[in-house]
C-alpha positions as CSV (number, residue, x, y, z in Angstrom):
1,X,12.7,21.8,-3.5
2,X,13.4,18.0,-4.6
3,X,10.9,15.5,-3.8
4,X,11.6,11.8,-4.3
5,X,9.5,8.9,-4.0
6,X,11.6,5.6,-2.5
7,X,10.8,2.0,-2.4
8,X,12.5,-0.6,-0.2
9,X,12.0,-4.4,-0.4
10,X,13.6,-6.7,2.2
11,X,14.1,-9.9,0.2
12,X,13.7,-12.7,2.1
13,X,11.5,-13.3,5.1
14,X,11.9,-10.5,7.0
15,X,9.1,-10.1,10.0
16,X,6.9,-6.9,10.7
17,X,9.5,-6.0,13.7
18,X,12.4,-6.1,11.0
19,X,9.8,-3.5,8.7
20,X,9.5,-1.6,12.2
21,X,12.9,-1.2,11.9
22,X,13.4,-0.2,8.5
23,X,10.8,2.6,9.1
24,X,12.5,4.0,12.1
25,X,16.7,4.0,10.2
26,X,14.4,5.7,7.2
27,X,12.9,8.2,9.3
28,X,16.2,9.1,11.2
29,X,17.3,9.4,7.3
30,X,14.6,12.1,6.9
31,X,12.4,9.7,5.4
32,X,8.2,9.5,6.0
33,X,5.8,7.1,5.4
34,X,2.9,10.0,3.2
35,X,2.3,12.3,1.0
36,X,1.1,16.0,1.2
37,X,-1.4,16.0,-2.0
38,X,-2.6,18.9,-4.0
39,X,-5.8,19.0,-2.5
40,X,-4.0,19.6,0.9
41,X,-4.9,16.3,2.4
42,X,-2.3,14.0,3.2
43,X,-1.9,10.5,2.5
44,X,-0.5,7.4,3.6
45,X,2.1,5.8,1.1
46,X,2.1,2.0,0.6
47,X,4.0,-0.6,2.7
48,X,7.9,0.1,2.5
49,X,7.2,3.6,0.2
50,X,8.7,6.2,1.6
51,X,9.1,10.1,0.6
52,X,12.0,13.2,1.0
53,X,11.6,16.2,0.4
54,X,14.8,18.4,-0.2
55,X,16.8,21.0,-1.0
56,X,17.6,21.2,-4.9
57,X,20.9,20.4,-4.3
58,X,20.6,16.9,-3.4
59,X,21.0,14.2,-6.0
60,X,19.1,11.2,-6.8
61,X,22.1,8.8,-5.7
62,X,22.5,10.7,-2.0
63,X,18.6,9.9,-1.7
64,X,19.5,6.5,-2.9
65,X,22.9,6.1,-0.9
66,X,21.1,7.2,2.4
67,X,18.0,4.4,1.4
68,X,20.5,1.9,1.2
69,X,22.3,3.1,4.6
70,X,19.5,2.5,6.5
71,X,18.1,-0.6,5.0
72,X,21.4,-2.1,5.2
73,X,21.3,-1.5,9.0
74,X,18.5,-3.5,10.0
75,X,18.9,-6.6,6.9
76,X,21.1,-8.3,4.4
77,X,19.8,-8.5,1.2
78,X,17.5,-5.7,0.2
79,X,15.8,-4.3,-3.3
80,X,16.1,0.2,-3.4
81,X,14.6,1.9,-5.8
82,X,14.5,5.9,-6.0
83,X,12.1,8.0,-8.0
84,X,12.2,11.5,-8.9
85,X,9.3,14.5,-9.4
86,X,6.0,14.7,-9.5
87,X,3.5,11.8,-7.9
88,X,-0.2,10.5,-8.6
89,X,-2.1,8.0,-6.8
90,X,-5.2,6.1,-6.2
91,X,-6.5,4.1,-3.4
92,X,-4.4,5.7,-0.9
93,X,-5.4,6.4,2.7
94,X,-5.6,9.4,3.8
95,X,-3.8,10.1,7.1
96,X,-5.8,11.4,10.4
């Protein structure tokens, strides 16, 4: 299994219904908004994080290509940026 961590940033002014949006076309991407951690608790991920969790076989840039296919359906003008492997945080909250 692959597991990538994915940021998207709307540039501009976008309103909390165009972020509602952007969470639904990444979740019908295969996208969520947490984490499962270690400890077996799960966590929420910041604003606009998102994570997949894959077969080995897909790339980085498929991640990356289906990121940008669903930000680009809801706004013009949009920062992507994938991450690959292992994940540590602090401060997150944990999902009930």
């Amino acid at each position: 299994m692959a597991h990538f961590i994915t940021r998207v940033q709307l540039n501009g002014a976008p309103t909390e219904e165009h972020y509602d949006r952007l969470h639904a076309a990444m979740e019908a991407k295969g996208f969520v908004r947490w984490v499962h951690a270690d400890n077996g608790k799960t966590y929420w991920l910041p604003h606009a994080e998102y994570s997949r969790t894959t077969n080995a076989n897909v790339s980085v840039e498929q991640i990356r290509a289906d990121a940008i296919a669903a930000a680009g359906s809801v706004w013009t003008g949009f920062q992507v940026l994938v991450t690959q492997g292992n994940w540590a945080g602090h401060g997150l909250i944990e999902a009930t």
